[in-house]
BAKEFI-374917 format. One line per field, with one value per residue: x, y, z of N, C-alpha, C, CB in turn; residue number from 1; chain; residue in one letter. Coordinates in steps of 0.05 Angstrom, whole numbers, plus 5000, padded with zeros to 4 digits. Glycine has a CB too. Layout:
BEGIN
n_u c(X|...)
n_v c(Y|...)
n_w c(Z|...)
ca_u c(X|...)
ca_v c(Y|...)
ca_w c(Z|...)
c_u c(X|...)
c_v c(Y|...)
c_w c(Z|...)
cb_u c(X|...)
cb_v c(Y|...)
cb_w c(Z|...)
resi c(NUM|...)
chain c(A|...)
resn c(A|...)
This chain:
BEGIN
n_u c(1288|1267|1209|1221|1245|1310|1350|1374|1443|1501|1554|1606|1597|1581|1622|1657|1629|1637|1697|1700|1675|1722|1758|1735|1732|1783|1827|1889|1942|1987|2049|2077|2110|2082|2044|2078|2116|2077|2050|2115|2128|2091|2101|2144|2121|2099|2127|2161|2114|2091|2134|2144|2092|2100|2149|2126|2070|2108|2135|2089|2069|2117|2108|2069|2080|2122|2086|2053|2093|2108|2064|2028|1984|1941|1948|1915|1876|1850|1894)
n_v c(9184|9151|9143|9105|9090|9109|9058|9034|9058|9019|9009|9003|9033|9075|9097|9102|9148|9191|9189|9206|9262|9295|9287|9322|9365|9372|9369|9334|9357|9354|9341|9388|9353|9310|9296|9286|9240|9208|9196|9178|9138|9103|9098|9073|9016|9011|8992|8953|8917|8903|8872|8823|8800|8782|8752|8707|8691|8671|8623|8604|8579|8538|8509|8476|8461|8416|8395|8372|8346|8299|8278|8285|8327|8332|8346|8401|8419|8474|8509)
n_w c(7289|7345|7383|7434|7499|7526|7535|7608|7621|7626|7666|7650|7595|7623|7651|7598|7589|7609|7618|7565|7574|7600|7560|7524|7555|7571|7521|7500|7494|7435|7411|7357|7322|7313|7281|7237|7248|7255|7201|7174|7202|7182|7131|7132|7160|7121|7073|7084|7102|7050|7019|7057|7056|7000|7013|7046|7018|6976|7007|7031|6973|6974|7012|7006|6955|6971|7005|6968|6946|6978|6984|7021|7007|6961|6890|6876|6826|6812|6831)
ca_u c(1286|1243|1193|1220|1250|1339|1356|1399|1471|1526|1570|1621|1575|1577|1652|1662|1613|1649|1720|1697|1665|1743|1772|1714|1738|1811|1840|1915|1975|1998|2067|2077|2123|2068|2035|2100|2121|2059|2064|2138|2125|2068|2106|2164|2110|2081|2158|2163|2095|2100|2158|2151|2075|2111|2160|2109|2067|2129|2140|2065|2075|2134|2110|2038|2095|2129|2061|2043|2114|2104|2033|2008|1967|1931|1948|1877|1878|1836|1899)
ca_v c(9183|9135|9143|9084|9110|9093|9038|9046|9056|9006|9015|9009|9062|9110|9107|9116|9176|9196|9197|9227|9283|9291|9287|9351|9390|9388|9364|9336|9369|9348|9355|9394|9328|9278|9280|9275|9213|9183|9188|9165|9099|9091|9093|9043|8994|9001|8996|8924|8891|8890|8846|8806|8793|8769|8727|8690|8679|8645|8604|8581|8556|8524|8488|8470|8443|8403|8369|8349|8323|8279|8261|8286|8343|8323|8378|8421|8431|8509|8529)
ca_w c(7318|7352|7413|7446|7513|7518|7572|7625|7614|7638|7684|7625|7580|7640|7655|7578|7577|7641|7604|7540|7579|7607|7539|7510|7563|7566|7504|7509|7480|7415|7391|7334|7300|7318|7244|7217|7260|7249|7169|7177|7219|7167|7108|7139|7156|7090|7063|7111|7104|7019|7009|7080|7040|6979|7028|7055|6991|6969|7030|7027|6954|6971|7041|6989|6937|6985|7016|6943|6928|6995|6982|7050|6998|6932|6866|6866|6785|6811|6836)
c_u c(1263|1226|1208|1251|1285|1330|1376|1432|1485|1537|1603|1612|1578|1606|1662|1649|1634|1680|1714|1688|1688|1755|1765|1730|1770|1832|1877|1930|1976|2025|2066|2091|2112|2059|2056|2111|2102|2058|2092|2133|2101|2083|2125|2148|2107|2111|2163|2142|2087|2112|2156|2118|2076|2128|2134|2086|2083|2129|2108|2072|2091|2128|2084|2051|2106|2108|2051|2061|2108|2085|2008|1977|1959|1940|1917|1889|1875|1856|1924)
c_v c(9165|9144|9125|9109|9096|9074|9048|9040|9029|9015|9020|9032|9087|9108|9112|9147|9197|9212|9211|9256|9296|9305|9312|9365|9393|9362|9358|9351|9352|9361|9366|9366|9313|9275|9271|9240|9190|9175|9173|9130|9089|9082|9065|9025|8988|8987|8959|8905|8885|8865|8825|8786|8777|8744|8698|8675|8655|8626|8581|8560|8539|8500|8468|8449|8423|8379|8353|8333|8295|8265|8263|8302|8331|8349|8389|8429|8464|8518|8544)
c_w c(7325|7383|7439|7478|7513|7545|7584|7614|7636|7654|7671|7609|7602|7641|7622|7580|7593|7630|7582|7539|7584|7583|7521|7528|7560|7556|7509|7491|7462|7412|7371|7318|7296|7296|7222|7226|7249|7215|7162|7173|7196|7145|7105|7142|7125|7074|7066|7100|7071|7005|7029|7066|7025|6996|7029|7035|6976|6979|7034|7005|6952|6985|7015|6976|6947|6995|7000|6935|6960|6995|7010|7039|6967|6917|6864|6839|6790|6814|6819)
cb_u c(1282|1254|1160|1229|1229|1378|1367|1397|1487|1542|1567|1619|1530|1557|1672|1653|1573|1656|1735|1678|1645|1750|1768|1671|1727|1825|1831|1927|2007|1983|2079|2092|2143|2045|2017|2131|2117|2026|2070|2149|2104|2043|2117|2183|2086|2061|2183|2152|2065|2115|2194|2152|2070|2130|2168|2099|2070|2153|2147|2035|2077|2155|2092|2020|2111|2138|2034|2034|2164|2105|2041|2027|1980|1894|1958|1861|1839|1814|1901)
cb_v c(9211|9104|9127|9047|9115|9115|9003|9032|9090|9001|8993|8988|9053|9116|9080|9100|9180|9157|9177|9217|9283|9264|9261|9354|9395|9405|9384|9311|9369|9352|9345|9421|9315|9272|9305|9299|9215|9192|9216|9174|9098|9111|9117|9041|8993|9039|9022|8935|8898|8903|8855|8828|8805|8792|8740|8705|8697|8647|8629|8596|8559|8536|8506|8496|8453|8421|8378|8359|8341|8284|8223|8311|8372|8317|8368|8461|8417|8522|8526)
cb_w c(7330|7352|7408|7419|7542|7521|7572|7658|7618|7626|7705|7608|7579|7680|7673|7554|7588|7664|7599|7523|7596|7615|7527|7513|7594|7601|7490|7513|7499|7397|7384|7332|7304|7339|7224|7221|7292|7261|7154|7206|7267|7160|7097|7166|7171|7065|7089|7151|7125|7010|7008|7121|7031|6960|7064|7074|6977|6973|7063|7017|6936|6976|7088|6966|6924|7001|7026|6917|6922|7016|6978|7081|7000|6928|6826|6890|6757|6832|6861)
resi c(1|2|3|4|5|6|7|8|9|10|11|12|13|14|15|16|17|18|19|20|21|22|23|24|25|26|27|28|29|30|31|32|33|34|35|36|37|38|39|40|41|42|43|44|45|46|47|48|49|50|51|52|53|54|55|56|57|58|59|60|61|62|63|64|65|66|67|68|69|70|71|72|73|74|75|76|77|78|79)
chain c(A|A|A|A|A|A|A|A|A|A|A|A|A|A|A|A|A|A|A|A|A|A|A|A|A|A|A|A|A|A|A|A|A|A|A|A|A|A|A|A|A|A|A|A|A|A|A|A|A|A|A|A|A|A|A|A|A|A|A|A|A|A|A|A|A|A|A|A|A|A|A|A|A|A|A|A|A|A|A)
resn c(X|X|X|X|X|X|X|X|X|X|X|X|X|X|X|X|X|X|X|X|X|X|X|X|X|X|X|X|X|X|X|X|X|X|X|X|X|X|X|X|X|X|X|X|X|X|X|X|X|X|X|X|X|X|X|X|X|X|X|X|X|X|X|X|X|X|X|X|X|X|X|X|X|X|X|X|X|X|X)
């Protein structure tokens, strides 16, 4: 802790404090399904952004291979 005294809040900083004081007192509703949904939709991204990863990996080395067969890109030996 330090001595030093706070500064004034914002006008942003107070309307957060403002809403978070909101949010302590009355908590929203949750579905019961919502942790399941949210694990779901998680796993399908995860499912999606793997191979779309790998796509694109590809698609780099190919556009990279392409610039060196034209000569617009030099071969880097590092890569």
């Amino acid at each position: 802790m330090s001595d030093e005294t706070p500064e004034a809040r914002t006008p942003a900083e107070a309307r957060l404090a403002q809403l978070l004081e909101l949010l302590a007192v009355a908590p929203p509703a949750v579905d019961a399904d919502f942790a399941g949904r949210v694990v779901r939709r998680a796993r399908l991204q995860h499912a999606v952004v793997v191979p779309m990863r790998a796509v694109g990996g590809f698609l780099a080395a190919v556009g990279h291979g392409a610039r060196v067969i034209v000569g617009l890109t030099r071969l880097d030996s590092r890569r």
